[in-house]
C-alpha positions in Angstrom: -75.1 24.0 -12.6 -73.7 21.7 -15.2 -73.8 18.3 -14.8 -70.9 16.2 -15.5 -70.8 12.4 -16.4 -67.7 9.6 -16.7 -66.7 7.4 -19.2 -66.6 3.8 -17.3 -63.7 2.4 -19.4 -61.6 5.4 -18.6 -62.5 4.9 -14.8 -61.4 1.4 -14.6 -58.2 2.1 -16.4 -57.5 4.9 -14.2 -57.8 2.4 -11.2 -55.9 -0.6 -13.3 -53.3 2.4 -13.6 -53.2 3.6 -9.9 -52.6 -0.5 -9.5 -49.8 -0.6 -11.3 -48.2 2.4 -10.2 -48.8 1.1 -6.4 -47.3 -2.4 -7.0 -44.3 -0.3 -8.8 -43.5 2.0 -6.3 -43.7 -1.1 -3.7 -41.1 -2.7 -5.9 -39.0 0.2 -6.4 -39.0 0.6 -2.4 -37.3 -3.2 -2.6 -34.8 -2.1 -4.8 -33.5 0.8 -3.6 -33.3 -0.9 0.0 -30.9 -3.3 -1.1 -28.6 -1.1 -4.0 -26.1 0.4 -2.4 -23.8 3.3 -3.4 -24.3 5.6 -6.9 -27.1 2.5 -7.7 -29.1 4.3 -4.2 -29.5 7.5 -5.9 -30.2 6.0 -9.5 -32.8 3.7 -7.9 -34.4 6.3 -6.2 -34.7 9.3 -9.3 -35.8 6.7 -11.4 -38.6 5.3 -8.8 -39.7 8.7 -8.5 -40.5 9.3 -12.3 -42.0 6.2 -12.4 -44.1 6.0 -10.0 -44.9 10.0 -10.1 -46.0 9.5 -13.9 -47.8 6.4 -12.9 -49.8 8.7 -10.1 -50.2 11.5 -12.5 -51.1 9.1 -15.5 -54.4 8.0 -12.9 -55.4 11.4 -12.2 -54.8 13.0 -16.0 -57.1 9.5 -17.3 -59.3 10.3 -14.5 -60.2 13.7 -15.4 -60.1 12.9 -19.0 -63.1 10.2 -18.3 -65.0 13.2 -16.8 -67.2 14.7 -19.2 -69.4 17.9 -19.4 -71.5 19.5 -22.1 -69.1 22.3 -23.1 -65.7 21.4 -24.8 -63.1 21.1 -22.5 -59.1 21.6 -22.3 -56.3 21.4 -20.7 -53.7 24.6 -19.8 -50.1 22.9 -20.9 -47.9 24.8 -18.1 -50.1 23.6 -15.4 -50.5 20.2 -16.5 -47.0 20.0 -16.7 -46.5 21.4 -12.7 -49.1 19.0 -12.0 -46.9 16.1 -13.5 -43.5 17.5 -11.7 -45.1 17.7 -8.1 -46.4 14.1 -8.0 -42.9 13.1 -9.0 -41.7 15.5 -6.3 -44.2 13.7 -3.8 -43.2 10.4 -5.3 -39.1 11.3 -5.1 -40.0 12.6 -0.8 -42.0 8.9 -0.4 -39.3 6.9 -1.7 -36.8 8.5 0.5 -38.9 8.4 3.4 -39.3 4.7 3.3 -35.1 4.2 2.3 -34.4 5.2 6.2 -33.6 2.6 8.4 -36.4 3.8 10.7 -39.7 5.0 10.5 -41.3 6.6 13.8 -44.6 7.3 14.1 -44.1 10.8 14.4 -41.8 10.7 11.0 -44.4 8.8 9.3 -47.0 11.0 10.2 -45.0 14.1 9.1 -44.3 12.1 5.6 -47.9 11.3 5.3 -49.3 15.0 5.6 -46.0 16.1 3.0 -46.8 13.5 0.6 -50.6 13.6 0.8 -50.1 17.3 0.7 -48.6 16.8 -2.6 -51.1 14.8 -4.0 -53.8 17.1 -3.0 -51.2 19.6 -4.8 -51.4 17.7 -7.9 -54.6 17.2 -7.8 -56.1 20.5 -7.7 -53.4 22.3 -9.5 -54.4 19.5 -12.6 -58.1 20.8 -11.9 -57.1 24.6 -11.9 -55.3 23.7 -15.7 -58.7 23.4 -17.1 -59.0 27.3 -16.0 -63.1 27.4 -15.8 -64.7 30.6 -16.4 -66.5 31.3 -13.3 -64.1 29.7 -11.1 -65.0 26.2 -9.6 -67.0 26.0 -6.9 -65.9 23.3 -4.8 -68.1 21.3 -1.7 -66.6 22.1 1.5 -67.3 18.4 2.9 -66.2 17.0 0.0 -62.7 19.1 -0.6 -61.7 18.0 2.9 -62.8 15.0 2.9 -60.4 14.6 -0.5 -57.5 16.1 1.5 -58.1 13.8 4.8 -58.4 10.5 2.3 -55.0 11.6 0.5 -53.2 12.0 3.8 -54.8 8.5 5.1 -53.7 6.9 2.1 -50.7 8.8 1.9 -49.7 7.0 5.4 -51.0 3.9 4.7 -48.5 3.7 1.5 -45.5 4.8 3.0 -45.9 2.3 6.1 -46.5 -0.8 3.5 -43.8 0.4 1.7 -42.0 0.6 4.8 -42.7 -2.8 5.8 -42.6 -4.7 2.4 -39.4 -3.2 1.2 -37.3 -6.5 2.4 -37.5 -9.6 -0.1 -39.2 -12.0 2.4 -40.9 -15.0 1.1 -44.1 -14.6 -0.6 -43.3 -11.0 -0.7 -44.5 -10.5 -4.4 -47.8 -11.5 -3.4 -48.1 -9.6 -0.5 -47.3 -6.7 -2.8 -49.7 -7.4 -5.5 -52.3 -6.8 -2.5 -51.0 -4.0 -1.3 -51.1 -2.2 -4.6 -54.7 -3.3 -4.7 -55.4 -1.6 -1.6 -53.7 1.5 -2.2 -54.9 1.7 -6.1 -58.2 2.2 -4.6 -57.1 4.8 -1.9 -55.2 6.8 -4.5 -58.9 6.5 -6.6 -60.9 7.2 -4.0 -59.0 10.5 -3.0 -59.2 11.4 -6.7 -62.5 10.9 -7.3 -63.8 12.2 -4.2 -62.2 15.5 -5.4 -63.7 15.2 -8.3 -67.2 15.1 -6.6 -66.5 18.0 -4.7 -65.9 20.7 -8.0 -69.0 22.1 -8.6 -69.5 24.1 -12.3 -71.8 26.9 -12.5 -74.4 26.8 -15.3 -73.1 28.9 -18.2 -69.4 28.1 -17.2 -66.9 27.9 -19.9 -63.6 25.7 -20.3 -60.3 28.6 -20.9 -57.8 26.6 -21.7 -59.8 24.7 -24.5 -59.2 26.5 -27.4 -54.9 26.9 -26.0 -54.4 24.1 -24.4 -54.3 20.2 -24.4 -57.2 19.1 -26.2 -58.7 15.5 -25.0 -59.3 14.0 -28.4 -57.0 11.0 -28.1 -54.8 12.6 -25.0 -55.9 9.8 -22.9 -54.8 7.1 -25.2 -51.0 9.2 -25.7 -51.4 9.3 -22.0 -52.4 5.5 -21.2 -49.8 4.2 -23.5 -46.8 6.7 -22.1 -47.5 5.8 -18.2 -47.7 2.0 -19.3 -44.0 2.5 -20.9 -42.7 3.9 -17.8 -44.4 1.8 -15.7 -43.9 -1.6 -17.6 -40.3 -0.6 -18.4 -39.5 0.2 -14.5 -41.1 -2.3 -13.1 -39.4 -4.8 -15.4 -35.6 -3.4 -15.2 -36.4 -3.9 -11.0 -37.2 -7.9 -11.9 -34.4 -7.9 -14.1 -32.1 -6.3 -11.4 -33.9 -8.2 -8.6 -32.9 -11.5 -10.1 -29.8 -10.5 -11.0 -29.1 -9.6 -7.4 -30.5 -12.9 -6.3 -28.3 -14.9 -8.8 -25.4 -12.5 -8.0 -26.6 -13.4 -4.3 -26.2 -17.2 -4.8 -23.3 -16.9 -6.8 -21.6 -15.2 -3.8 -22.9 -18.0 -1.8 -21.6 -20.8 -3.9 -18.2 -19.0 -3.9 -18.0 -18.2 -0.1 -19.2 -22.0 0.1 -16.2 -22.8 -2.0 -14.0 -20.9 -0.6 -14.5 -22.4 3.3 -14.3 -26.3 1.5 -11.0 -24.7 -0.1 -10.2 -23.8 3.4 -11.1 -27.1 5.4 -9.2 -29.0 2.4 -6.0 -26.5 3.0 -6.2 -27.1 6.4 -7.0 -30.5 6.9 -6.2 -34.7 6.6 -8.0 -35.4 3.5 -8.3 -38.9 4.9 -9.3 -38.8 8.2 -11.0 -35.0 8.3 -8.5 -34.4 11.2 -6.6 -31.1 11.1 -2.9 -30.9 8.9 0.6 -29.5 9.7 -0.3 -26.2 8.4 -3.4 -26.3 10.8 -1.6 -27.9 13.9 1.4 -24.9 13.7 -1.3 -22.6 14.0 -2.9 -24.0 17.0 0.5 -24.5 18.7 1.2 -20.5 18.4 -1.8 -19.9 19.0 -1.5 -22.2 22.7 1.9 -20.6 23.1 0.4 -17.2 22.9 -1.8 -18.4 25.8 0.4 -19.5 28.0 2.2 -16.3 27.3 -0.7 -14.5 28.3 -2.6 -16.2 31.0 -0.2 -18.9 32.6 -0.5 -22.5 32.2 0.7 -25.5 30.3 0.1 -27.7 27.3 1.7 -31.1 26.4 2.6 -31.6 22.7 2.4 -35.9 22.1 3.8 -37.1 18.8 2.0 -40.5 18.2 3.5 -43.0 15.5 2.1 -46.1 14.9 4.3 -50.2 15.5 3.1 -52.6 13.0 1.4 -50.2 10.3 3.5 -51.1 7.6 2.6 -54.9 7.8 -0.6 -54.6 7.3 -0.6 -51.8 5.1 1.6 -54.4 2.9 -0.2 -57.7 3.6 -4.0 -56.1 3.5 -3.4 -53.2 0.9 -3.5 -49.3 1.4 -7.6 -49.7 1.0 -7.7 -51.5 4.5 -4.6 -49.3 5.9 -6.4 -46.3 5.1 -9.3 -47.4 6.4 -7.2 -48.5 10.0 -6.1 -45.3 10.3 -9.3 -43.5 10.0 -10.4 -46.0 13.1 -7.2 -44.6 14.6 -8.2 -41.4 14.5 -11.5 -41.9 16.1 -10.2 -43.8 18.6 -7.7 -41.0 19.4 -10.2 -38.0 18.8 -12.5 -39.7 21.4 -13.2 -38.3 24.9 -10.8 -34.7 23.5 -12.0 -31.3 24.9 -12.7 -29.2 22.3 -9.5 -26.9 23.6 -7.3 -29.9 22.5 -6.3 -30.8 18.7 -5.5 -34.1 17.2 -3.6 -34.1 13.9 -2.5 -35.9 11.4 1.0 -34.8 10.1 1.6 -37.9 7.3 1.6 -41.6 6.8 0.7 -43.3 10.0 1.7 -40.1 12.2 -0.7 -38.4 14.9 0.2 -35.3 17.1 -1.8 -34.1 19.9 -2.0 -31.2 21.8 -3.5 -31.1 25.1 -4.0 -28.1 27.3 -3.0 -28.7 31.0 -3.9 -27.7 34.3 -0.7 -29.4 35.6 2.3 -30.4 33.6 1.9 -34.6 35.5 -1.9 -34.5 33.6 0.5 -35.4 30.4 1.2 -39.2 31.5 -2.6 -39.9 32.1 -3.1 -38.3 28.7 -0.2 -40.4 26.9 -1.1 -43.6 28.9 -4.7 -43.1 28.2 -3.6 -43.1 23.9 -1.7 -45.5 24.1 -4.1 -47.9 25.6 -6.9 -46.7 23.2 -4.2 -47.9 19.8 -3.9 -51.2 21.8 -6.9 -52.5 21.7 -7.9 -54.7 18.7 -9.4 -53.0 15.8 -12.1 -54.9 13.9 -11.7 -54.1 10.3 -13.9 -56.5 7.5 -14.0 -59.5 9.7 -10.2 -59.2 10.6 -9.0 -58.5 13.8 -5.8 -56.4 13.5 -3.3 -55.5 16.6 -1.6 -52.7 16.5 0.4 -50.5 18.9 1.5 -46.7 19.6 5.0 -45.4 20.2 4.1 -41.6 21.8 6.7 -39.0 22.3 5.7 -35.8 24.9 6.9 -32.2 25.2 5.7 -30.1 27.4 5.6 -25.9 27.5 7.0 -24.1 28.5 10.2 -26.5 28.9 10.8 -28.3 25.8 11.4 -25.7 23.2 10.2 -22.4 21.9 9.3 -22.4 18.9 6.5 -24.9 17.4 8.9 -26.6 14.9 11.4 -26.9 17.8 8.7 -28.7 20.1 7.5 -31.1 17.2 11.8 -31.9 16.5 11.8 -32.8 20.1 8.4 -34.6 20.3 9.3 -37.1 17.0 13.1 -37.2 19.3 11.1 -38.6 22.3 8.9 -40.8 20.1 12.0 -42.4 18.5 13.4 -42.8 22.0 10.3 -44.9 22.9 10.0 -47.3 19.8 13.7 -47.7 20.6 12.8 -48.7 24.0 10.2 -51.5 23.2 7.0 -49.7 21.4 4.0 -49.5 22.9 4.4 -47.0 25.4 5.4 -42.9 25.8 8.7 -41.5 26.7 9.3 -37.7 27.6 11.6 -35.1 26.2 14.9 -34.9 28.2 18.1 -33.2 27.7 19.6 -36.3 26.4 18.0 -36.9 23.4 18.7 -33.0 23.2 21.3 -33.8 21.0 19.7 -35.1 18.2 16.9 -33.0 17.9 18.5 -29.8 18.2 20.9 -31.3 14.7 17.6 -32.0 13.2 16.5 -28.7 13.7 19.7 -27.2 13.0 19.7 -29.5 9.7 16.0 -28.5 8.7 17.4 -24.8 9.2 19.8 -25.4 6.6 17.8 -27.4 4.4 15.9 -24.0 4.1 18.9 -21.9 3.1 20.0 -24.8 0.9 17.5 -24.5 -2.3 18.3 -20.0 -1.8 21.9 -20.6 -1.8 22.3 -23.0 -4.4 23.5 -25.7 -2.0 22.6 -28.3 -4.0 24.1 -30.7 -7.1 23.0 -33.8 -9.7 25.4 -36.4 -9.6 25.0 -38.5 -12.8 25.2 -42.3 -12.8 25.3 -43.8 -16.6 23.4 -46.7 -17.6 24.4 -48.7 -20.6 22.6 -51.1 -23.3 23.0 -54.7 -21.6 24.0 -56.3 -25.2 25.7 -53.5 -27.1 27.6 -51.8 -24.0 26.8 -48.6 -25.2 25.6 -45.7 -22.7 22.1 -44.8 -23.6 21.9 -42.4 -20.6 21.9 -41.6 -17.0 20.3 -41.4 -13.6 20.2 -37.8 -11.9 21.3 -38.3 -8.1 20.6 -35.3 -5.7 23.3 -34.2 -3.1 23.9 -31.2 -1.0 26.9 -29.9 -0.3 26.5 -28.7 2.8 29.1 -25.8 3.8 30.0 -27.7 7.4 29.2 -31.4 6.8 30.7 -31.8 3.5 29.0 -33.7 0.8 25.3 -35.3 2.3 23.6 -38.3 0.2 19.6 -38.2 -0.1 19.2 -40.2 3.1 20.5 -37.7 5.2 18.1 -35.3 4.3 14.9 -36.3 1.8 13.2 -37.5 4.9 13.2 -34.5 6.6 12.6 -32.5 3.5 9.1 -34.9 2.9 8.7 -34.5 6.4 8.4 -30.2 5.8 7.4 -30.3 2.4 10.3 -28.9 1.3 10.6 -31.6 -1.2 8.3 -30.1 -3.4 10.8 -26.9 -4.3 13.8 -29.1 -4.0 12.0 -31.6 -6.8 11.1 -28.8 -9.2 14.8 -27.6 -8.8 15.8 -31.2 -9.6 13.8 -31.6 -12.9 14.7 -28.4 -13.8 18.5 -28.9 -13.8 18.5 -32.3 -15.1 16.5 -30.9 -18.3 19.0 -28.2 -18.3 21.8 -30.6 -18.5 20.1 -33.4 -21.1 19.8 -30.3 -23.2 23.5 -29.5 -23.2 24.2 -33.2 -24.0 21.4 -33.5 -26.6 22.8 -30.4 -28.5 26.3 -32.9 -28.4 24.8 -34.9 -30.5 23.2 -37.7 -27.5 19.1 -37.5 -29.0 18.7 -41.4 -27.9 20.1 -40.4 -24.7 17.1 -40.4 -21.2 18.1 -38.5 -18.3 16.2 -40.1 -15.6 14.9 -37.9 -12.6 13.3 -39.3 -9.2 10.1 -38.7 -7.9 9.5 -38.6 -4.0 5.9 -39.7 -2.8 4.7 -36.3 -1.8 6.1 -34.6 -5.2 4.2 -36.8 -7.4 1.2 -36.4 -5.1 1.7 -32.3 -5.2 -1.1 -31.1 -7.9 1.5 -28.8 -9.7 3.6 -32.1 -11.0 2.7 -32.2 -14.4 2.5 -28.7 -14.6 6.2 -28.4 -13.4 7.2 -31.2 -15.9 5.8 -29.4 -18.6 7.6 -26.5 -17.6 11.2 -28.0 -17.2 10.3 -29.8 -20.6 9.4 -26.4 -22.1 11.9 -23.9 -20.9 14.9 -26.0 -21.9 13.2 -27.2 -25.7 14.0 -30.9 -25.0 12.2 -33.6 -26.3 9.6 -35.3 -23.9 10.9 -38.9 -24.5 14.2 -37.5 -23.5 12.9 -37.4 -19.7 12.4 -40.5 -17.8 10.5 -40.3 -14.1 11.4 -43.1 -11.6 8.3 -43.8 -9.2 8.4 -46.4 -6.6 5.9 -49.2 -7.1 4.5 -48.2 -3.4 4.1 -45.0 -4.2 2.4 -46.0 -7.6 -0.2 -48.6 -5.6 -0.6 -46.2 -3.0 -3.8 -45.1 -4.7 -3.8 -46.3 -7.9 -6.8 -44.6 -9.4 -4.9 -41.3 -8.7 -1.7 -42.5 -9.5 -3.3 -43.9 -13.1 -5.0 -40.1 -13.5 -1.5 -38.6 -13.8 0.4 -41.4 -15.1 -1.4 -40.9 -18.4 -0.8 -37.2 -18.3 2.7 -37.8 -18.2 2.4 -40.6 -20.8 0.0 -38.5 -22.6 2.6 -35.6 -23.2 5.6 -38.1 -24.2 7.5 -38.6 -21.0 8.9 -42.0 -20.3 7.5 -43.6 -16.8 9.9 -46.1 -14.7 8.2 -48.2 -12.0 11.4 -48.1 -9.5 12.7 -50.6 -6.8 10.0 -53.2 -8.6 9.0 -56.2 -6.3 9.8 -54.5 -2.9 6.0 -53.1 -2.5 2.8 -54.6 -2.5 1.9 -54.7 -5.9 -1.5 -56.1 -8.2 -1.0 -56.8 -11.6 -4.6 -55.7 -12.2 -3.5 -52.0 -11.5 0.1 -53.0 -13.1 -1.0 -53.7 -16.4 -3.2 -50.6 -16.4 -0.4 -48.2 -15.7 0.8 -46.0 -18.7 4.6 -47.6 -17.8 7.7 -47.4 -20.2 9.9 -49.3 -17.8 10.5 -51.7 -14.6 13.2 -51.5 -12.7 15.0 -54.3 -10.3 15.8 -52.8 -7.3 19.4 -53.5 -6.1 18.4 -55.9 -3.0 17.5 -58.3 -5.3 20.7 -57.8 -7.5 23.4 -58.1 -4.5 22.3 -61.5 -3.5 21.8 -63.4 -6.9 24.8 -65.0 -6.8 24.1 -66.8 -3.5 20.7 -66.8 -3.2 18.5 -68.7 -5.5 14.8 -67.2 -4.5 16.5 -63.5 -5.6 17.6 -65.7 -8.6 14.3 -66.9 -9.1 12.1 -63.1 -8.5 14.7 -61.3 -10.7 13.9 -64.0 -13.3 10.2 -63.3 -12.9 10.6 -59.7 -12.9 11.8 -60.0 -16.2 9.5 -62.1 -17.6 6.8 -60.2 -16.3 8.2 -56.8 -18.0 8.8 -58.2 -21.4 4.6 -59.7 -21.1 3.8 -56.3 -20.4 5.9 -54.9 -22.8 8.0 -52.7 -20.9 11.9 -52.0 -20.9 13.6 -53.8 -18.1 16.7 -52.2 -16.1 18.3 -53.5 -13.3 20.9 -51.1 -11.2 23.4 -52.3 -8.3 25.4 -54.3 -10.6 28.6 -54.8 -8.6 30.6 -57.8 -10.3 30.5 -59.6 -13.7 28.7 -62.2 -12.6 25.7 -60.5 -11.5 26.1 -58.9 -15.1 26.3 -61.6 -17.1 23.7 -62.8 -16.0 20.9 -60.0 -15.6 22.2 -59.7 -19.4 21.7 -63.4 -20.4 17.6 -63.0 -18.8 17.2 -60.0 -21.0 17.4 -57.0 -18.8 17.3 -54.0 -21.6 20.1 -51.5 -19.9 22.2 -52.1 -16.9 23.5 -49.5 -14.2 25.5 -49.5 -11.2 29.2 -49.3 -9.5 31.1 -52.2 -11.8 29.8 -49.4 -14.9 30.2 -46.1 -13.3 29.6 -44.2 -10.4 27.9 -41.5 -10.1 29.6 -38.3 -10.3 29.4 -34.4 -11.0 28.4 -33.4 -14.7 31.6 -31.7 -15.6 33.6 -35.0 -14.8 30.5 -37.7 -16.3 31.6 -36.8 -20.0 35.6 -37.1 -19.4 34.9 -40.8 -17.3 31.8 -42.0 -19.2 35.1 -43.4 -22.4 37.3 -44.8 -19.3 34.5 -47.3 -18.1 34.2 -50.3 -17.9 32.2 -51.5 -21.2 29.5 -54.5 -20.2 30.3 -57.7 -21.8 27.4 -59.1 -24.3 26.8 -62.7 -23.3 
């Protein structure tokens, strides 16, 4: 019998191999547990090359480190059906362990197929050698080869089974694993190996035709380690770009739900919006639709918010009214919602098992707003003026039940403050024109309800015009001509205000651009700007636009801001102040020295221009203190550099004098009124010209 020996180098990089090809496949198994789709099936016929290469690389180096005194070869076809059954095998195990389940009786099954297939490959690489006599192979030995690859056969496909999820310290729990079944896969091999027995005289057939092993096992060595390495490292690169792609999806679905809560919610006080509160009203109305019941609707607006907000600043308002809304939220089921709809406005809705529950609610808010609030070691008193509707009862719509909620709340400040009043039929009135009006505030914009009035303003010395102030008004098709106070409120109140604004800008460019083409270039058209427009993000994005689609000249556009609404939050306000400034527009701090104002912030603002408001105006003549601010005003303006314009000027008196302090341009109805643009041009050469003094 010839006896055959090993080369030990070859041995331990058949195991090294049977290692790698282990910790591969386990790998792979990851992969193609969390791909989905085409990527399944890509996953899978590229683990199974791998890893069946990686197999058949162990047993091809493991027979080439056998050696016996004849010259031995390898039969190509064979070899080559060896090679395509253990990635057959491989392609069956990979599968197996892709179900969602593995039984015992399914793993069992798997492991006789799969360590079926390995004996396969095995044996069949043996045959390729094609000894003359046959080889003679131990009994014991040849089953004991086929019971060890069934063994490991199951042992693989259950780790495989079980480590295919990324779980922490996965990797390492691998690395083991592929240890474990390296040696299994070895074992099988070389206990097969042990059990071919070669008859003295025997003779290799396939060594003068076939492969020859002179420096097969390095060609061998160095393929498998390509596949392997190249595998196993496009299943790292895909794993972490899943895991990246994985936190990036997080970060995004993150985003998306503070995107969400910021939509939907006070900024301020965290407490749900009006866009959040409708929603919550339908969905109570539903509700009561559907299983019976009641719910009280209580429109909460604060007495003697504006006095402190003025005398303390907005920093210490703000902070009152997130107290408020702690105070309110307090002791609330979490069936009921608190809101806050704007300024110093609350609305709660409270689910009721009996429609007389609302007054205990009501009386129980309103007593909460009473008590002192301690706010930076002052003590501030405030009080709550609470409005109830009830449904079913009081409406059917939500905007219907909020008009007649604010209709009960104004019925209560009216009737001393500090206390609750409930919806009746005769403030029915009111609310239903408010509704009726906000109906046809929403037409009005679609219909092309509304018009600029233009009111000219003229140099104080020279009495020439140097422009004019654009005036909203909406001619309304049954009340005739409306003025902004009729309606702006209501439109802030909706939002509405934002559309109505951008249609505002966008006319008054327009019509600059016809009168700038007339030869007016030092002419400004000045436009208004409510709170909640220059609060909307898209402002300077709708400026820019109004600028751009009528080609007219950034300095020819002057926005009017009130000073509250500038010190509101002056940080912000500063932010897009200097965008405006930044892209040429002219800024006008309106109704100057009716707000709470500090220079600090003043002198920061990118401002152009101050202008008196008209309450100051009216009275100089008899009152020496508006005498005395609108001489300060001035003096202020011209330290800081700024035009000064002062409008309500009703008599000469009043405009001789604003002209002798220095005021740059004058407006108001002794110089012209405002009217349509058709008729501005014809009247603007009939005016009264101002008087230099």
């Amino acid at each position: 019998m010839l006896i055959g020996s090993y080369s030990l180098a070859l041995v331990f990089i058949s195991l090294c191999v049977a290692i790698l090809a282990s910790y591969t496949a386990l790998d792979l198994t990851g992969r193609i547990a969390t791909a989905r789709g085409w990527a399944v099936h890509l996953w899978m016929a590229g683990g199974a090359l791998a890893m069946g290469v990686g197999i058949w690389s162990m047993h091809f180096i493991g027979m080439l480190a056998f050696r016996l005194p004849i010259e031995l070869g390898y039969d190509g076809p064979l070899t080559l059906l060896s090679l395509l059954i253990a990635i057959l095998s491989s392609g069956f195990a990979l599968w197996l362990v892709s179900q969602p389940r593995l039984p015992a009786l399914q793993l069992a099954f798997g492991a006789l197929v799969m360590g079926a297939g390995i004996s396969a490959m095995h044996y069949c690489g043996m045959a390729a050698l094609k000894m003359q006599p046959g080889i003679d192979y131990d009994p014991t030995l040849f089953g004991a080869s086929l019971a060890i690859a069934v063994v490991a056969s199951a042992a693989a496909l259950w780790i495989a089974f079980r480590l295919r999820r990324n779980t922490p310290y996965v990797r390492l729990a691998r690395s083991g694993a592929a240890v474990i079944m390296g040696l299994a896969i070895v074992g099988m091999h070389y206990t097969g190996m042990a059990a071919a027995n070669f008859a003295q005289g025997s003779f290799c057939g396939a060594a003068g035709s076939g492969l020859s092993g002179k420096g097969l096992d390095s060609l061998v060595l160095v393929t498998s380690l390509a596949v392997l390495s190249i595998a196993l490292l496009i299943s790292m690169l895909d794993a972490r770009l899943e895991a990246r792609t994985a936190m990036l999806a997080d970060s995004l679905s993150q985003a998306n739900r503070e995107l969400t809560h910021l939509a939907l919610h006070d900024t301020l006080t965290g407490l749900p919006n009006r866009v959040l509160l409708a929603d919550r009203i339908d969905q109570a109305m539903h509700k009561v639709m559907a299983e019976g019941g009641c719910f009280a609707l209580m429109f909460i607006d604060l007495d003697g918010f504006k006095p402190v907000n003025d005398a303390f600043g907005h920093h210490m308002g703000d902070q009152l009214l997130r107290e408020v809304a702690l105070r309110l939220r307090d002791g609330l089921r979490s069936q009921d919602t608190l809101a806050r709809i704007g300024g110093d406005e609350f609305v709660l809705l409270v689910q009721l098992a009996e429609p007389d529950d609302a007054l205990q609610v009501a009386s129980r808010q309103v007593g909460l707003i009473s008590r002192p609030f301690r706010l930076a070691e002052h003590e501030l008193q405030i009080s709550a003026s609470l409005g109830i509707v009830l449904y079913p009862g009081n409406g059917q719509t939500a905007e219907e039940l909020l008009m007649n909620a604010d209709a009960a709340m104004y019925h209560a400040k009216g009737s001393g403050k500090n206390g609750h009043s409930f919806f009746d039929a005769s403030m029915n009135s009111n609310a239903r024109k408010q509704l009726q009006l906000l109906q046809d505030l929403r037409q009005a914009l679609e219909q092309r309800q509304f018009r600029l009035y233009y009111q000219p303003k003229f140099d104080a010395l020279k009495g020439t015009p140097v422009g004019a102030e654009a005036l909203l008004r909406w001619e309304h098709p049954e009340e005739g001509l409306l003025l902004p106070d009729k309606f702006i409120a209501l439109a802030e109140k909706t939002g509405l205000i934002i559309a109505i604004g951008d249609w505002v800008l966008d006319e008054a460019c327009r019509q600059m651009r016809l009168w700038y083409e007339q030869g007016y270039q030092h002419w400004r058209i000045a436009v208004n700007l409510s709170a909640l427009q220059f609060c909307h993000a898209g402002l300077v994005d709708s400026v820019a636009g109004a600028l751009a689609r009528h080609q007219l000249p950034a300095n020819s556009l002057t926005l009017e801001i009130t000073e509250t609404t500038a010190m509101s939050d002056a940080d912000a306000s500063m932010a897009v102040l200097q965008k405006l400034s930044d892209m040429g527009v002219d800024l006008s701090i309106d109704d100057f020295g009716t707000g709470y104002s500090s220079l600090m912030y003043l002198k920061r603002l990118p401002a152009n221009e101050l202008k008196i408001d008209r309450g100051f105006v009216r009275d100089l003549e008899h009152d020496t203190d508006d005498a005395a601010i609108v001489s300060a005003i001035v003096a202020l303006g011209q330290a800081l550099g700024l035009r000064i314009v002062a409008e309500g000027v009703e008599t000469d008196m009043q405009q001789t004098f604003l002209t002798r302090l220095g005021c740059d341009s004058l407006q108001g109805y002794l110089l012209g009124h405002p009217l349509p643009a058709e008729r501005f041009m014809a009247d603007i050469g009939r005016l009264k010209q101002p008087v230099a003094s």
